[in-house]
C-alpha positions, 0 to 999 in steps of 0.5 A: 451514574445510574446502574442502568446506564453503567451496565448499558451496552457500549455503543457500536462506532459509526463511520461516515463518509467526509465530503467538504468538511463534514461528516455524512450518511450514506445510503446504508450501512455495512459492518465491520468486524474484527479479524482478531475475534470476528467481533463487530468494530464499526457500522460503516456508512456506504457512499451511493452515487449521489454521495459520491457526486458530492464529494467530487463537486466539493473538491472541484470548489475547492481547485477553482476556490482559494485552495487552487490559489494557494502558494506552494509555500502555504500547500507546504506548510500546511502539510507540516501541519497536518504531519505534526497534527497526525503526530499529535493524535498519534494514539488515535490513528494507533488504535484505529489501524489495530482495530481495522486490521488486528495486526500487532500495535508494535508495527502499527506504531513503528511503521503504520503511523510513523510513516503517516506523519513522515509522509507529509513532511518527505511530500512538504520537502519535495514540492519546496525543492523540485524545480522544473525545466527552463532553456534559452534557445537561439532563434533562426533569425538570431534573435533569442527566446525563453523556454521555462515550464510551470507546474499545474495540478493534475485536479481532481484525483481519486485515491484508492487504497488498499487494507494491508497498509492502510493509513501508510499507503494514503498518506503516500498518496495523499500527501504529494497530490496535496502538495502538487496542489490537487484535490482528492476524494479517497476510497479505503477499502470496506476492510479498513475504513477507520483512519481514512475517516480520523485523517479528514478530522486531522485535514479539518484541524490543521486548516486545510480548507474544505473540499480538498480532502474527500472520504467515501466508503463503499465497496468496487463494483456497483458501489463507491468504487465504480462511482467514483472511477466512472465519474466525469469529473475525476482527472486521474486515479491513483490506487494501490491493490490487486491487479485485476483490480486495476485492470478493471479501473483501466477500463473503467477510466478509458473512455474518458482517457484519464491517467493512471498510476498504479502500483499493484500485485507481486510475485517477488522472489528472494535469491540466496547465493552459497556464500551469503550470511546465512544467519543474516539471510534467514533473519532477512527472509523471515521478515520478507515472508512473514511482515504484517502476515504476508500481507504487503505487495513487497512480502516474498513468497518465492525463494530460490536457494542455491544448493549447496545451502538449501537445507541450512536455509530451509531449517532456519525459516522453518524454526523462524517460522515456528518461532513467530507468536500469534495473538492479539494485538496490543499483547507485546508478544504478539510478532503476527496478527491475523488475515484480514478477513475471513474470506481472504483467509479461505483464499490463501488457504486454498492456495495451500490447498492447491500446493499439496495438489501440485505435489509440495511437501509442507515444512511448516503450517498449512492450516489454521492454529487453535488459538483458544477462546474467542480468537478462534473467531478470527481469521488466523493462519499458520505461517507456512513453507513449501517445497518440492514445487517448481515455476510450472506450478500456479503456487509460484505464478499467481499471487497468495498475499499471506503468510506462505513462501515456497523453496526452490533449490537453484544451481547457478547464477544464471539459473537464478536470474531465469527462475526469478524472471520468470513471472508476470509480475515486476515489483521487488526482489531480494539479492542475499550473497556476500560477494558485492560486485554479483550483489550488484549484478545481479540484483540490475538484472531483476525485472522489478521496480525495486531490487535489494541486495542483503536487506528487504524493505529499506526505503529511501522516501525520494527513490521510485517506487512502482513496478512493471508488467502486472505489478503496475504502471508508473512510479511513487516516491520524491519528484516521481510522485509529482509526474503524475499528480502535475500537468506541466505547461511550458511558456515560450517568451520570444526575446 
């Protein structure tokens, strides 16, 4: 090798969009930087209208081609495939989901990836077991007819995924409309382009035919976002993210009527009860605060204390909180990665902002740390918690989606559930109380999709998952997932 060409500078990664099993070039690029360093990762390939329109027609070939022929037996056996492809590559899809997001490889490991590939199998399980509904009914005239329904699939989806949870949350989706036998054409948000893209490379050497699985890259309004939600030939959309986000794809899909399945944003809140397990608990809030940044729908940022244990549980997450390590990804130290971007940090840190102006006391963080080198180019922020704010206070009503939480001291159980309930939102709640049967009381009073009781984020991929009010519409998860990505059909048989 010449020395030319060993000193030549690496050369920046280019990510495309993936239409009918192939690779293609949009009608400009964007850049994706790091929010580790602020470093460039890649130049993305945006989708325009007509790229878009692409990949719509080529999923259409391929519902009325030999993929909407398929038996649910062959559909469920190639998504093993691809689940063991994805596994297969697992390094691959690690490096990507780091570099998109900068979280811990740690987490990208153990919950990213390995949720990716267990997708597949749950979804490859599901559509092999579920069956559907069949009646003999007895006629006026005495004779007899057969009720029995058929599973159709829905069409053409379009899957919009947020960045927090990139690879996880599109497997999750992906992997049922491709079990119910529907093609789709997947929008990643611009933040977390990498393994959307790498996914249609595993699709192609799994055997899944061209067409069925589509990636377009772009931004929301006046990009692939709208393109693609606007287009006459979806037949419904799936999309995890911000709910004014899906207030606008609502209004996007009515004209045309198509369904939807949302699951959205949240203000969840944690109750903490006297008799709880406090080192138990403050561990569990940790977690539910701080996971991935504060950066998942299901994170905790309001936590009502009952009194007379405030201060024990204020001081344990604050030294939880202090104890946390910043830094870079593939460092094994490293328990939390950065925002995701810059702007979202501006975003949450005028929500700290805010607090301080609404009367809070910060027991922690509030800013943004001094990591030294080129870290201070990413988008790094303090973890950071509250007191001394009430449910009046926009900090508690409106989603911040970082690493923040407030503390709020409660009196009796009633007193909890009203403050807990009081919010637009319905997605999670957490229960924290060693009394089983007010565990169990409380925890069914929780408006929310999902209420857990001395644990946070423990999933059972059959259970429904969704949420009510601004957090959502409809539910994922088993045989709810196939609610929406199926059209039944019943066929009556006079006997």
């Amino acid at each position: 090798m010449s020395s030319s060409a060993a000193n030549a500078p690496a050369r920046t990664p280019s990510v495309h969009n993936f239409i009918n099993g192939s690779y293609v070039a949009g009608v400009r690029t964007f850049d994706k930087v790091s929010p580790v360093d602020g470093s460039l990762v890649s130049r993305v390939q945006e989708a325009g209208r007509e790229t878009v329109d692409e990949a719509v027609k080529a999923a259409r070939r391929a519902l009325d081609g030999g993929w909407g022929r398929m038996s649910v037996a062959d559909r469920a056996r190639l998504l093993r495939r691809v689940a063991d492809r994805i596994e297969e590559r697992f390094d691959d899809f690690v490096a990507a989901e780091v570099a998109d997001t900068g979280k811990p490889e740690a987490m990208a490991r153990a919950l990213d990836v390995a949720r990716a590939h267990a997708n597949f199998r749950s979804f490859a399980d599901t559509i092999s077991a579920t069956g559907l509904d069949s009646f003999l009914t007895e006629t006026a005239d005495g004779g007899r007819a057969l009720n029995y329904a058929v599973r159709g699939p829905l069409g053409v989806v379009a899957v919009i995924v947020p960045w927090n949870l990139p690879l996880l949350l599109l497997t999750w989706k992906v992997a049922p409309a491709l079990a119910c036998g529907n093609a789709v054409v997947v929008k990643p948000s611009e933040e977390t382009p990498a393994t959307a893209t790498l996914l249609g490379e595993v699709m192609a050497e799994a055997g899944v035919p061209d067409g069925v699985y589509n990636v377009v890259h772009g931004f929301g309004p006046d990009s692939a976002g709208e393109f693609l939600t606007t287009h006459p030939g979806i037949d419904g959309v799936t999309f995890t993210g911000e709910s004014k986000t899906g207030s606008a794809i609502m209004r996007a899909v009515a004209p045309l009527v198509r369904p939807v399945s949302f699951e959205l944003g949240g203000k969840n809140a944690a109750l903490v009860f006297s008799d709880a397990d406090l080192e138990r608990t403050v561990d569990g809030l940790a977690r539910s605060v701080f996971t991935n940044t504060g950066q998942v729908c299901l994170c905790t940022e309001r936590v009502y204390i009952q009194r007379e244990v405030f201060d024990d549980v204020a001081a344990g997450l604050t030294e939880r909180a202090e104890a946390l390590r910043l830094g870079r990804p593939e460092d094994p130290a490293t328990t939390t990665g950065p925002l995701i971007s810059q702007a979202h940090r501006e975003k949450v840190l005028s929500y700290a902002a805010l607090a301080r102006q609404e009367g809070a006391t910060e027991l922690t963080g509030g800013g943004i740390p001094a990591m030294g080198g080129d870290l201070d180019g990413g988008a790094w922020m303090q973890p950071t918690l509250w007191t001394g704010l009430d449910n009046s206070a926009r900090t508690l009503r409106e989603e911040v989606f970082g690493p923040v939480a407030a503390l709020v001291p409660f009196d009796t159980e009633e007193e909890a559930v009203a403050l807990a309930n009081d919010t637009d939102y319905g997605l999670a709640s957490c229960v924290w109380t060693s009394n089983l049967e007010r565990g169990h009381r409380v925890a069914q009073r929780m408006r929310v999709g999902m209420s857990w009781v001395n644990t946070w984020y423990l999933r059972d991929l059959r259970s429904p998952f969704g949420g009510s009010g601004l957090s959502g519409i409809g539910r994922e998860g088993g045989a709810h997932s196939l609610h929406f990505y199926t059209q039944p059909t019943n066929v009556c048989v006079q006997l």
